[in-house]
N, C-alpha and C positions, 0 to 999 in steps of 0.2 A: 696295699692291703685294703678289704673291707671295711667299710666305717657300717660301725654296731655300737650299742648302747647297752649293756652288762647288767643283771640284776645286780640290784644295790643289797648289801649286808651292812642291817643297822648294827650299832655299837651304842654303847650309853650316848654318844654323841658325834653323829658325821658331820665332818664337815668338807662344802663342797669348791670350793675356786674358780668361778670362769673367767676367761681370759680372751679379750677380744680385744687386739691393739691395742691400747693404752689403759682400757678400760676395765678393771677388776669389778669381780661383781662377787660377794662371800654367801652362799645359801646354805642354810642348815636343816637338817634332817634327825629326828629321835626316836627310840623303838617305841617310843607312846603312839607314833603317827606315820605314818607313808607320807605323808606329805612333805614339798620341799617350799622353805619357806623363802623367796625369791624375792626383790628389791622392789619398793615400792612402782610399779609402771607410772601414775600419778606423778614422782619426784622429775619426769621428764618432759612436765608438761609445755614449759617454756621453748623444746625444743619444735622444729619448723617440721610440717607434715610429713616433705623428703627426706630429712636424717631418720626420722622414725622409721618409714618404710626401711632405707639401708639398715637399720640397725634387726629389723625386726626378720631381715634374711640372709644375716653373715654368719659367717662359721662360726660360731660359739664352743672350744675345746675344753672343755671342764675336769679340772681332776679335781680326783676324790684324795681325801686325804683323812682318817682317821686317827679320833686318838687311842694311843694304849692304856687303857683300864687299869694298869698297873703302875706305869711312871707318868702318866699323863703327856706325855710327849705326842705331839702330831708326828704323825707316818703317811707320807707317799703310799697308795695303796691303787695306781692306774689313771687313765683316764681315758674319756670318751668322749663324741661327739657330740652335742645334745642336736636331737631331733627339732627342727623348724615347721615349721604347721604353712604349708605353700596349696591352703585349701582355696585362697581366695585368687591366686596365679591364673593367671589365663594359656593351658596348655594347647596350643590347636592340634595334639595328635589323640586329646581324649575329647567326646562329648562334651559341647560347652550346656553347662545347666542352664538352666533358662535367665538366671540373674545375668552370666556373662553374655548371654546373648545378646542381652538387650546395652551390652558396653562395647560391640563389634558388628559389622555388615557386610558382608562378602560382597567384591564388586568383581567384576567381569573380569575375569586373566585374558588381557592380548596377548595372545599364544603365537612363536612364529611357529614356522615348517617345525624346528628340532627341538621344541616343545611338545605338541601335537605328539609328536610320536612316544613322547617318552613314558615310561610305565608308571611314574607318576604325576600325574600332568598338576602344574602351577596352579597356587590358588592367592589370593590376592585377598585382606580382609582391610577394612577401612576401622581406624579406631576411632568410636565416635567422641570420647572424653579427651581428643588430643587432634584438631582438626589438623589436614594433612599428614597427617602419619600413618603406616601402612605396615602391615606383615605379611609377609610372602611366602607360603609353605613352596618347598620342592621347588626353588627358585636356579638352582644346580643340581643337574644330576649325578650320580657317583664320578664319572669320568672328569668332568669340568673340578668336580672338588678334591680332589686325588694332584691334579694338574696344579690347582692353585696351592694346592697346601705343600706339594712339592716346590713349588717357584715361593713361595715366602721362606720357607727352611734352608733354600739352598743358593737365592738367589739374592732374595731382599738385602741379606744380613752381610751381602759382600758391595766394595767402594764402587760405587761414590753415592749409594745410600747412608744414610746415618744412624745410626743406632744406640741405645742406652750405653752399651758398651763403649762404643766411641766418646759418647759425654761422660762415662767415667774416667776414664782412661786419659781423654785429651789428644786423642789418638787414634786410628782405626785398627782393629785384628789383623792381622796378616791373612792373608788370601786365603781363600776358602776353609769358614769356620767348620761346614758338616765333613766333609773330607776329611778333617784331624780329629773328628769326633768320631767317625766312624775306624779309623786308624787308630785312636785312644794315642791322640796327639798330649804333649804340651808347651804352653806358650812362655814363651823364654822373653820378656819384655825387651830388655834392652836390647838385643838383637832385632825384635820385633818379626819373629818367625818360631813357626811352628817346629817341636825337637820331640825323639823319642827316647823315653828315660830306660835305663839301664835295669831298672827296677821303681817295683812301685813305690812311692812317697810313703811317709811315716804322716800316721793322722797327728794333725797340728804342725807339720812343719812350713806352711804353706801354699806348699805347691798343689795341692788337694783344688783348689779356688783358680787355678791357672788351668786345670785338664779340660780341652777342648770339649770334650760332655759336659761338665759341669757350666762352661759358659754358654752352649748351644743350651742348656736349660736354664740357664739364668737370663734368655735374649726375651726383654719384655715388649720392645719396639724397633721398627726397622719403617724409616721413610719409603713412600712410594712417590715420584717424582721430586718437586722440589721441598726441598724442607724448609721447616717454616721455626726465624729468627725468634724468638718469645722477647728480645731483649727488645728490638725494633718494630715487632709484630706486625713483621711482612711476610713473605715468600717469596725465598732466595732465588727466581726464575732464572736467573743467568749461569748460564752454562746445569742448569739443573738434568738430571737422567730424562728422559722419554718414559711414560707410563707404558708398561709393558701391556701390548696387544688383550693379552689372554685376560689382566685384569679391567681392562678398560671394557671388553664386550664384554666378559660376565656382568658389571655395575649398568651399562646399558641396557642388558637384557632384563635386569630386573627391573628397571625405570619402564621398559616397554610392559614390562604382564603387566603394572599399575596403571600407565597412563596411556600405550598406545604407541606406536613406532611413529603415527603421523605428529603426535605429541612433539616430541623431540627431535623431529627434522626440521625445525622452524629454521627460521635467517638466525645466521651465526654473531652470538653475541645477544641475543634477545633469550627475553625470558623464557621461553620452552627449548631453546637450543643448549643439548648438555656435550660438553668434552671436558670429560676430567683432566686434567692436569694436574694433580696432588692429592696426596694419600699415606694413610697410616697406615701399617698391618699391629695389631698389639697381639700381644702372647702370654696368655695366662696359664698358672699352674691351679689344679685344683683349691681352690680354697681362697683365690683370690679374689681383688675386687678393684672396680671403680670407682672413683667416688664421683659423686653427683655434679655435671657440670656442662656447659653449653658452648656449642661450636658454631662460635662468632667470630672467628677471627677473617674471613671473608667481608672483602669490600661489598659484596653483594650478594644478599642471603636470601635472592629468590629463586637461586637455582636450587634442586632437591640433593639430597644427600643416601648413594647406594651403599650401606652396611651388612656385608656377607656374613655369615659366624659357620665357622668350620672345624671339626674335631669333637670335643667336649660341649655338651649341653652346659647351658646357664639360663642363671634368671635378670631378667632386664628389665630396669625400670624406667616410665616414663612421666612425666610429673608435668608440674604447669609454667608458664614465663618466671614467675617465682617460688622459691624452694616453701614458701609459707601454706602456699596453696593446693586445695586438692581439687581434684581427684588425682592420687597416683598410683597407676594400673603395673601390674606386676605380669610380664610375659616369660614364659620359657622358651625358650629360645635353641633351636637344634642345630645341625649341622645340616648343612645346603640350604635352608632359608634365611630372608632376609628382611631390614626392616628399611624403610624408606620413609625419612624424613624431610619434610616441601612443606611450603606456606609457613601457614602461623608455627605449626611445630618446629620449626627449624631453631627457634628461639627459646626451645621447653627445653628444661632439665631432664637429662636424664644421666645414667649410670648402671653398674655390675655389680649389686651385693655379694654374688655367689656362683660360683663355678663349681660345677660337680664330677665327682669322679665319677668313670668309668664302671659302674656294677653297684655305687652307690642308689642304698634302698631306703624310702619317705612312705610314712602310710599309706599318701593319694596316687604317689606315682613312683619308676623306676626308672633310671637315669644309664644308659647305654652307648658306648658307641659304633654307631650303625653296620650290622651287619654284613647289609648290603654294600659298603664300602671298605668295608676288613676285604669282602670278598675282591672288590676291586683289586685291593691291592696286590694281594694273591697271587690273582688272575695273569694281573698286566704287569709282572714282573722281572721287564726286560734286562736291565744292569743288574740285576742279586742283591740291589741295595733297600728295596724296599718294604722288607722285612725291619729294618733299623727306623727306617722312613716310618712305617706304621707304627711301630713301639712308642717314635715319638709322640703321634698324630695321637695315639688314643692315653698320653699323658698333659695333651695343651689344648687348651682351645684358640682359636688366632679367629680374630676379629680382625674382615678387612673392607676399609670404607672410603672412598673415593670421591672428589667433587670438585666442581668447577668454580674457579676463582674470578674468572673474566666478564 
């Protein structure tokens, strides 16, 4: 559904509740004033530059709750989204005002042959408050992002990748999760195989949280080659999957519009030579988030880092070596562009305050998933399955980012 914000009806006295992760915040409102009277900003001064920015662009769900005039009792009376002011974001699909201008500098897209042709040809902007970091408009076209978002839904999420689900569990799903979701499977554990029930579950008796939909929407992570130990904080290279073809040129071709295909032809092993070898795909539902943090866990952090985002727009932040420090630049981020982190930036903070739905509307801007790629899907609809395929796509966003450890 729509996310809207309701005109408010005072009462002798409203009061309001937001709720953002652990963090209650109580504002009050009186027919004396429109005004709502909100928690001191000041009381957070101790906090470091980059939790502010996250704080100051997560979903904040607020209900209202009214009292009755009568018994004095608080009442439940709704709730809504509160509106985020993303005037200072840096969107590259609207005119950047002259202030963002002067925090971004478009450099030259090496375009190959299947660039060149495409209807929206690559643009490559250099951020100058975050040296080597990079945004790449129209970095994939419809076909290539259709391709990918298909091979992470239907591919990633099966063994001998790894997945949140696996780390719950202790265990892997049984073969092919999208298959039984699209079947309206469920998973029978101790068998550890997918069963179709007789009839549907009764809410609450658990089985509700076993229905192959419900886990295909609860898949937050899915390894792409080897996965990486947290306990030994290596990367488990032996006997690890092969990077699948399709994601490893997409991460290439983005590396190329920034720096250049002679770039990255170097002697293998030296620092402009890239072959990914390992990889996260992450999968967010609206409303989710990142938290602020930096990918170090590479022996050798001068190779750059290819970050596709696919589905659902969000906003992405990028901060400085330390969370104390500013400047940090707030980007919106679309589907088929990309961000490319090299050099010094590979050591910045950064993180996802906020994913957006699908039709959600903000004063500066409107938040969509693209047309032009519903239409893809449409089009190119050879197995009949990607009607269920799209439903997903324009309910996740999947961030998928790729790099080299050698």
């Amino acid at each position: 559904s729509s996310l809207f914000r309701p005109s408010i009806t005072h009462h002798a006295l409203s009061i309001f509740t937001a709720r953002v992760g652990k963090i209650i915040a109580t504002m009050y409102s009186t027919n004396e004033s429109d005004d709502v009277i909100r928690p001191d900003a000041n009381a957070t001064t101790k906090k470091n530059a980059f939790t502010l920015a996250e704080k100051r662009y997560q979903l904040k769900i607020l209900e209202k709750i009214r009292l009755d005039s009568k018994t004095g009792r608080r009442r439940k009376s709704g709730k809504f989204v509160e509106e985020i002011d993303i005037s200072e974001a840096i969107d590259f699909m609207r005119e950047l005002s002259e202030k963002k201008r002067c925090k971004v500098k478009e450099v030259s897209a090496f375009s190959s042959s299947n660039c060149t042709l495409s209807k929206r040809p690559p643009r490559a902007w250099k951020l100058l408050d975050h040296p080597g970091a990079y945004y790449v408009q129209n970095a994939l076209d419809d076909t290539e992002q259709k391709e990918l978002i298909a091979h992470c839904v239907k591919i990633l999420p099966e063994q001998p990748n790894k997945t949140n689900h696996w780390q719950r569990l202790g265990k892997p799903l049984p073969t092919d999760l999208y298959r039984a979701a699209r079947e309206d499977l469920y998973l029978n554990e101790e068998e550890s195989e997918w069963i179709q029930l007789k009839k549907a579950p009764k809410r609450g008796d658990g089985m509700e949280s076993k229905a192959a939909r419900h886990l295909l929407r609860k898949l937050r992570w899915a390894t792409v080659g080897a996965p990486f130990d947290w306990t030994k904080r290596v990367y488990e290279e032996e006997q690890a999957p092969k990077v699948d073809e399709r994601i490893k040129q997409a991460c290439v071709k983005t590396l190329e519009i920034v720096f250049g295909k002679e770039v990255l032809v170097g002697e293998k092993g030296g620092d402009t030579f890239f072959d990914g070898q390992v990889g996260l795909a992450n999968f967010y539902a609206p409303g989710d988030t990142l938290n602020g943090h930096v990918d170090d866990a590479e022996m050798n952090l001068s190779k750059p880092i290819a970050s596709l985002s696919l589905g659902l727009p969000a906003l992405f932040l990028l901060g400085q070596q330390s969370k104390t420090l500013e400047p940090v630049t707030a980007l919106i981020v679309r589907s088929g562009d990309a961000i490319v982190l090299s050099g010094k930036s590979r050591t910045m903070f950064h993180g996802v305050p906020r994913v957006f739905s699908d039709g959600e509307e903000l004063p500066s801007s409107s938040f969509r998933f693209p047309e032009t790629l519903e239409r893809t899907f449409k089009e190119q609809d050879e197995d009949n399955d990607d009607e269920f395929l799209l439903d997903f796509a324009r309910r996740t966003r999947i961030n998928l980012s790729l790099r080299d450890i050698r």
